[in-house]
DSSP file (Angstrom, degrees, kcal/mol; ACC not computed):
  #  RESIDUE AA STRUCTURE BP1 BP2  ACC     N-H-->O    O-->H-N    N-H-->O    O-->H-N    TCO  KAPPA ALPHA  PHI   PSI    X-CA   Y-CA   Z-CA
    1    1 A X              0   0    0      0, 0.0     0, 0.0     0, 0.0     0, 0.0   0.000 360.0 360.0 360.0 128.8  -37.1  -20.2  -31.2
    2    2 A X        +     0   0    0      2,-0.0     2,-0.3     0, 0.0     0, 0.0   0.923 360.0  27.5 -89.7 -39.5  -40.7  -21.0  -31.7
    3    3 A X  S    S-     0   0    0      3,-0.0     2,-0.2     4,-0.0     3,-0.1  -0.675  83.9-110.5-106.5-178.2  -40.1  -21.4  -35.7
    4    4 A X     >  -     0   0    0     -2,-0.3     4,-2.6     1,-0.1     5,-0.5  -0.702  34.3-105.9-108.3 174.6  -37.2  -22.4  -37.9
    5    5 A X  H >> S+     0   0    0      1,-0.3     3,-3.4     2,-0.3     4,-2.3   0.924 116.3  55.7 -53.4 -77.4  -35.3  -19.9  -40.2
    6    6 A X  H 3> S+     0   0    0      1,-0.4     4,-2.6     2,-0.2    -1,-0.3   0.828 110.2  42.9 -61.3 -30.5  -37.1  -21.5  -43.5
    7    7 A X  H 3> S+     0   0    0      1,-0.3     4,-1.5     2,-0.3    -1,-0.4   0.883 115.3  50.9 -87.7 -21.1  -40.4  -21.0  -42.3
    8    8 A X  H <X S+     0   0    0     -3,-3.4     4,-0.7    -4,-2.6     6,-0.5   0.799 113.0  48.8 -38.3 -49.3  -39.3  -17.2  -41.0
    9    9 A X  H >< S+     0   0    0     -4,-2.3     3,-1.7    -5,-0.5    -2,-0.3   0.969 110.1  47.7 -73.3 -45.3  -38.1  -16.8  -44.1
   10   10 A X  H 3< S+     0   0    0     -4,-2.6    -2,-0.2     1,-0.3    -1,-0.2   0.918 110.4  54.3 -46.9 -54.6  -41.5  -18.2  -45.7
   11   11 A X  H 3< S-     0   0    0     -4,-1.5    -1,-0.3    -5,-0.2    -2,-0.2   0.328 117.3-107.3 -94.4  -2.7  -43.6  -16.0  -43.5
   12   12 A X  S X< S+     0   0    0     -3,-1.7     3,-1.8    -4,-0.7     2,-1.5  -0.381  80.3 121.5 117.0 -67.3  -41.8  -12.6  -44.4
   13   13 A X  T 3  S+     0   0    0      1,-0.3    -4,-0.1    -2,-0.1    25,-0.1   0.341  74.8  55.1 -35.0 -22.3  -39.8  -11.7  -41.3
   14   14 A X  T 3  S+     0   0    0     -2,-1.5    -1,-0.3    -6,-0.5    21,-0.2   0.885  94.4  97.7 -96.6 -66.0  -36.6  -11.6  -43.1
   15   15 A X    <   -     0   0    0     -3,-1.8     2,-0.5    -6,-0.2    20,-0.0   0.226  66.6-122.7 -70.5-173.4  -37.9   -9.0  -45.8
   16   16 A X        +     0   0    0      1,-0.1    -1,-0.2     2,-0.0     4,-0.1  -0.887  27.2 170.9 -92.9  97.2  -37.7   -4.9  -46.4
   17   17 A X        +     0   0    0     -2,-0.5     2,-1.4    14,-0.1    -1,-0.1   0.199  39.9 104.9-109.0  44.2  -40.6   -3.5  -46.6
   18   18 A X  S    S-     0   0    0     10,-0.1     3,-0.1     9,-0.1    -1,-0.1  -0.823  84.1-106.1-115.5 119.0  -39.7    0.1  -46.5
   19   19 A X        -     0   0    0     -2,-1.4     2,-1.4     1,-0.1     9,-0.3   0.070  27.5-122.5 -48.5 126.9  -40.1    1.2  -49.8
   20   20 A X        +     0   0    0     -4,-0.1     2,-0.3     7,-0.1    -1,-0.1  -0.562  56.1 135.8 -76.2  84.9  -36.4    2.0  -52.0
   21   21 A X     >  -     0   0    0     -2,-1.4     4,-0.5     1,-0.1     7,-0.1  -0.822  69.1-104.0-137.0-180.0  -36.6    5.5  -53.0
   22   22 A X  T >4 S+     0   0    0     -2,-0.3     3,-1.3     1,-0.2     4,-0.2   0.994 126.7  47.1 -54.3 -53.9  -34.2    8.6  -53.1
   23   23 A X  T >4 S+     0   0    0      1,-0.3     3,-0.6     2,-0.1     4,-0.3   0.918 120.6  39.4 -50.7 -58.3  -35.9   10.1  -50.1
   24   24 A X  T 3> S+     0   0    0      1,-0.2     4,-1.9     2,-0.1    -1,-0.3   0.115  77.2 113.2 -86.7  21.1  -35.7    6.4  -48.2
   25   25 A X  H <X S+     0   0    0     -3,-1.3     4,-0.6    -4,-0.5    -1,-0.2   0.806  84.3  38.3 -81.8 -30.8  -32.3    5.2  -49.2
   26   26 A X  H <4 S+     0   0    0     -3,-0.6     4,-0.3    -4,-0.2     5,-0.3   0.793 115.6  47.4 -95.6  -7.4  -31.0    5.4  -45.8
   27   27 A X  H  > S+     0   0    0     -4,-0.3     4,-2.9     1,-0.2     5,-0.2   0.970 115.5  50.7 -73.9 -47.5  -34.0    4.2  -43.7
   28   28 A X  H  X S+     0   0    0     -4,-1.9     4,-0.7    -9,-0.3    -1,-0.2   0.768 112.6  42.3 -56.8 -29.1  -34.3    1.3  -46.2
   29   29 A X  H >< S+     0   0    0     -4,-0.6     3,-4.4     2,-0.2     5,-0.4   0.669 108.4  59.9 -80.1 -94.2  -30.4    0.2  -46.0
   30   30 A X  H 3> S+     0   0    0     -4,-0.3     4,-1.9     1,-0.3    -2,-0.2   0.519 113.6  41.9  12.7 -63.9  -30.7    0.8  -41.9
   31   31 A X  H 3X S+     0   0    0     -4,-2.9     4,-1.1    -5,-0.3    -1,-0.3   0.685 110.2  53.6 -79.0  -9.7  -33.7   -2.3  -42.3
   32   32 A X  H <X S+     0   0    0     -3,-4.4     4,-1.4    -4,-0.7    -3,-0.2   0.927 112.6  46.1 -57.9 -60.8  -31.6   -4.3  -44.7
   33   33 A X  H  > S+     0   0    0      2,-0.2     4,-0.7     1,-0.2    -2,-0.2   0.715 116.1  42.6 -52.7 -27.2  -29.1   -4.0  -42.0
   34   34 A X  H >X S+     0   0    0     -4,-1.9     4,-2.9    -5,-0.4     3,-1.0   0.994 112.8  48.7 -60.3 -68.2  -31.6   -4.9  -39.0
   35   35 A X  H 3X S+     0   0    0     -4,-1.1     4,-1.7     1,-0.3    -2,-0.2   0.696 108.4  61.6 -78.7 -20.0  -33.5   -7.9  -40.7
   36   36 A X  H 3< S+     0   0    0     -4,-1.4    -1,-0.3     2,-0.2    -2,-0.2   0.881 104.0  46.1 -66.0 -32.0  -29.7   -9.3  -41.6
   37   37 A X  H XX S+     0   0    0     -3,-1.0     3,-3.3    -4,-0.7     4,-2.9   0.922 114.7  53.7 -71.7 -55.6  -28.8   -9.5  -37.9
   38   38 A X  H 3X S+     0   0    0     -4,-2.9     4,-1.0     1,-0.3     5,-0.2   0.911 110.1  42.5 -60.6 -30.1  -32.2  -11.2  -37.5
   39   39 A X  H 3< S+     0   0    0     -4,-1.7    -1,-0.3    -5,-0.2    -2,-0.2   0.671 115.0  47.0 -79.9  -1.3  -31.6  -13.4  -39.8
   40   40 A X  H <> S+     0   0    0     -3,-3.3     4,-1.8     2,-0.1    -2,-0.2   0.654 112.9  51.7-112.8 -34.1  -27.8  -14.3  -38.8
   41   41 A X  H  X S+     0   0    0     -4,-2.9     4,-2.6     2,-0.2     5,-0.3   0.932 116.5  41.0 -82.1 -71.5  -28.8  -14.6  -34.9
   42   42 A X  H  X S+     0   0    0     -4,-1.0     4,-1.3     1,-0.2   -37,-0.2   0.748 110.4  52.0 -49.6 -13.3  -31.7  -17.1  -35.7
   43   43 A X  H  > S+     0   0    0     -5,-0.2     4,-0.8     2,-0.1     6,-0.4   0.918 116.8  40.9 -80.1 -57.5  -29.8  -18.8  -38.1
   44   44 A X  H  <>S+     0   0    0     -4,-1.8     5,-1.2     2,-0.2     4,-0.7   0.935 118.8  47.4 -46.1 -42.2  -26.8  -19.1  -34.8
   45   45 A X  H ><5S+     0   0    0     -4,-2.6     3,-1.5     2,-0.2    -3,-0.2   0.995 115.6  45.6 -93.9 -48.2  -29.7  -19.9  -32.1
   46   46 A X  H 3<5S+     0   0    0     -4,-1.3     2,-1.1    -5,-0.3    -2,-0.2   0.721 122.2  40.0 -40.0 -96.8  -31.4  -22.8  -34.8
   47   47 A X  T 3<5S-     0   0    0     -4,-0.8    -1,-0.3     1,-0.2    -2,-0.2  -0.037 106.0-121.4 -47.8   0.1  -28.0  -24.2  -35.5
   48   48 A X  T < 5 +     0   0    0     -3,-1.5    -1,-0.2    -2,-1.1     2,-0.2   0.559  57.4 161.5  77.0  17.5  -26.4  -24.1  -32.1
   49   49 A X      < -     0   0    0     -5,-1.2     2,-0.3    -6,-0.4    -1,-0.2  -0.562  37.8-134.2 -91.7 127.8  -23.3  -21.6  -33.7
   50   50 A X    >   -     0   0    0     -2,-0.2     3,-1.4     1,-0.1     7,-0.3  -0.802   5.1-157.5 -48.8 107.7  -21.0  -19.4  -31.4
   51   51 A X  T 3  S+     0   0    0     -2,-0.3    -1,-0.1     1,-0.2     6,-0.1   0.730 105.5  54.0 -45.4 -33.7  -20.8  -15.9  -32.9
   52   52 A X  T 3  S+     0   0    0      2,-0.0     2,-0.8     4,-0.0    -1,-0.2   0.387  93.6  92.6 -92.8   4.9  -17.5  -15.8  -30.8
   53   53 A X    <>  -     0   0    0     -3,-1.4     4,-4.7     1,-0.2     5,-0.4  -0.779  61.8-160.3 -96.4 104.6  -16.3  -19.6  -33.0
   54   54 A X  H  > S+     0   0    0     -2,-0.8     4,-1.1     1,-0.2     5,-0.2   0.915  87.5  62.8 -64.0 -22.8  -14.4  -18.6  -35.9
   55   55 A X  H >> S+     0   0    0      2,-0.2     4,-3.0     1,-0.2     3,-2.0   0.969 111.7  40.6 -58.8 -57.7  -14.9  -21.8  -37.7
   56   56 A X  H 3> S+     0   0    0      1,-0.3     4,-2.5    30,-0.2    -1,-0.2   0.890 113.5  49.4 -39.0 -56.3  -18.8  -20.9  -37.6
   57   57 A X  H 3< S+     0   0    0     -4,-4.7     4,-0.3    -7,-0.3    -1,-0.3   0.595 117.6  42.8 -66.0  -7.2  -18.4  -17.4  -38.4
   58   58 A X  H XX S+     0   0    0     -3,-2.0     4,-4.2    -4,-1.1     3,-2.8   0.887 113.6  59.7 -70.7 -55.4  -15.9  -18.7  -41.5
   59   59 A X  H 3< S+     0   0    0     -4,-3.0    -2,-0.2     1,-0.3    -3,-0.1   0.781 108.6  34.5 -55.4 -50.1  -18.5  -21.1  -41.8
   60   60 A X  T 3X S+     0   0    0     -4,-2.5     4,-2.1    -5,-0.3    -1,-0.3   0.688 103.6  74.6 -62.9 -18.8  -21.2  -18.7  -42.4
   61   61 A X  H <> S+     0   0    0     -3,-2.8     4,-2.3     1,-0.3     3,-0.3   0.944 103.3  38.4 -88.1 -66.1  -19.0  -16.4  -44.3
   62   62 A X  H  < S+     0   0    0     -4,-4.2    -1,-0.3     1,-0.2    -2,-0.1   0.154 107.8  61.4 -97.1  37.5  -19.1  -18.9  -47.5
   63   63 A X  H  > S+     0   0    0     -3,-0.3     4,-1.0    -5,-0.1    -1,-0.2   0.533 108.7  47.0 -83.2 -27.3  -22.7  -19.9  -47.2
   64   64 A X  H >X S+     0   0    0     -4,-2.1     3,-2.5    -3,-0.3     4,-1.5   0.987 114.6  41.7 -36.8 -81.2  -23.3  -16.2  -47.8
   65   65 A X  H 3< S+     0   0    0     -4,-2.3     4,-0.3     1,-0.3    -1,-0.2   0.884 116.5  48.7 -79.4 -40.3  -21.1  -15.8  -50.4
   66   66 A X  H 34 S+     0   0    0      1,-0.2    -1,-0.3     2,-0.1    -2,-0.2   0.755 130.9  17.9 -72.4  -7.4  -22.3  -19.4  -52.1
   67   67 A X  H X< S+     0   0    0     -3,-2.5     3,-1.3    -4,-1.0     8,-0.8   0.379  91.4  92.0-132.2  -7.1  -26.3  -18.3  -51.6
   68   68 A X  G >< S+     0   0    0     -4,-1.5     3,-1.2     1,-0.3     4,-0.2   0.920  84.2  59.5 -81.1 -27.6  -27.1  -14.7  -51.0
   69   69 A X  G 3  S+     0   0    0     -4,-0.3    -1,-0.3     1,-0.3    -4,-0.0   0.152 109.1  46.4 -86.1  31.6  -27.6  -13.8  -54.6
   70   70 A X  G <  S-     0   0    0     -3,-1.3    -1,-0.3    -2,-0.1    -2,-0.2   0.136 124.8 -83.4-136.5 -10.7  -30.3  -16.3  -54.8
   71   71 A X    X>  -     0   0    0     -3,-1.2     4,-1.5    -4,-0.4     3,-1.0   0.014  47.7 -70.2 119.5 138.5  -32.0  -15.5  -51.9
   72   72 A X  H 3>>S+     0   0    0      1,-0.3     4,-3.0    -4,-0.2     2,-1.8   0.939 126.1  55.7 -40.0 -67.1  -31.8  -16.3  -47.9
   73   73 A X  H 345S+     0   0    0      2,-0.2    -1,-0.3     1,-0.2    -5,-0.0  -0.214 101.5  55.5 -67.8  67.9  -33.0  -20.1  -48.4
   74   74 A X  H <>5S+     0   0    0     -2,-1.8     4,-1.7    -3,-1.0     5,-0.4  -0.243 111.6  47.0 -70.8 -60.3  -30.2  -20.5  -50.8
   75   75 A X  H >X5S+     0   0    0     -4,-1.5     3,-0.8    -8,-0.8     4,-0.5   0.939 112.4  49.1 -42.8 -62.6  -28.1  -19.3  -47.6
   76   76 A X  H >X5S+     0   0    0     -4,-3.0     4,-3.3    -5,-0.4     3,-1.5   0.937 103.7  58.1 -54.2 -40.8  -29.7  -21.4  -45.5
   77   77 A X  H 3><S+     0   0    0     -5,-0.6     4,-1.6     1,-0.3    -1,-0.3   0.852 107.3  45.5 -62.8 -28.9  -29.3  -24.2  -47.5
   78   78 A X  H << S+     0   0    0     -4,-1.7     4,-0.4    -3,-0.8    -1,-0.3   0.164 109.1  58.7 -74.0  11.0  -25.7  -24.0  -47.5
   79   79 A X  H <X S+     0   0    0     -3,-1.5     4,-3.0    -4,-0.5    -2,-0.2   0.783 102.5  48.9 -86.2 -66.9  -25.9  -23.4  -44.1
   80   80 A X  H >X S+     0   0    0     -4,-3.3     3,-1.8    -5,-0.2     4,-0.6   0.999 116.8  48.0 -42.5 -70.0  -27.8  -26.9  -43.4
   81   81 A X  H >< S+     0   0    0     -4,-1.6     3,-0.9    -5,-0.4     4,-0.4   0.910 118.2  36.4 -49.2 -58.1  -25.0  -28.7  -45.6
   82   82 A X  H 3> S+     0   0    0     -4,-0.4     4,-0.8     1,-0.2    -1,-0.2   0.484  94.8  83.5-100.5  11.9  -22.1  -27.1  -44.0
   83   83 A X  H << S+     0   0    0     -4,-3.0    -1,-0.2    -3,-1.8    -2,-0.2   0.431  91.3  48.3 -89.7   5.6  -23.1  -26.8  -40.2
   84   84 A X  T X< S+     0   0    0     -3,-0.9     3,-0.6    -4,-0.6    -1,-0.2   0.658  95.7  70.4-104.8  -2.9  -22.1  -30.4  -39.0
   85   85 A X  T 34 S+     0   0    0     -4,-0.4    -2,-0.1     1,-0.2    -3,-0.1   0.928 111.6  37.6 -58.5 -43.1  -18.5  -29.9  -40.9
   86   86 A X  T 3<        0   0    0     -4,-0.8   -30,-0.2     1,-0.3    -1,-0.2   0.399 360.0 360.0 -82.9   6.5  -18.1  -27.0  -37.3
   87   87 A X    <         0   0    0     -3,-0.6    -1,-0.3    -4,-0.1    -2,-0.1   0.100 360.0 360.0-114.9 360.0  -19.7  -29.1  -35.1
């Protein structure tokens, strides 16, 4: 990975920009869904995490839940904290 997650995240890659309208509801989710994988594989390839390690995927499971409604670096940051506990 030629940058790290925060700075991905800094630089945009992460967001939607297809506009949230009646007409776009499902193209917009469809790119929620996309840029969420991207952000969950680079967050695994930074961090050395097994998608097939349940501890990780647990692991991920409650930094989501402790960060998402703050934004993806909240996520990450619980991410940082709780990826040498799986290690």
């Amino acid at each position: 990975m030629d940058t790290s997650v925060a700075q991905n995240i800094v630089n945009g890659k992460y967001k939607n920009n297809v506009p949230y309208t009646k007409d776009t509801r499902a193209a917009y989710g469809a790119e929620e869904g996309r840029l969420l994988k991207l952000f969950w594989d680079d967050v695994r390839e930074e961090f050395d995490l097994d998608p097939n390690n349940s501890k990780h995927e647990r692991m991920l499971s409650i930094a989501w839940d402790r960060g998402h409604s703050s934004g993806l670096h909240e996520v990450l940051y619980h991410v940082e904290e709780l990826a040498e506990l799986v290690k």
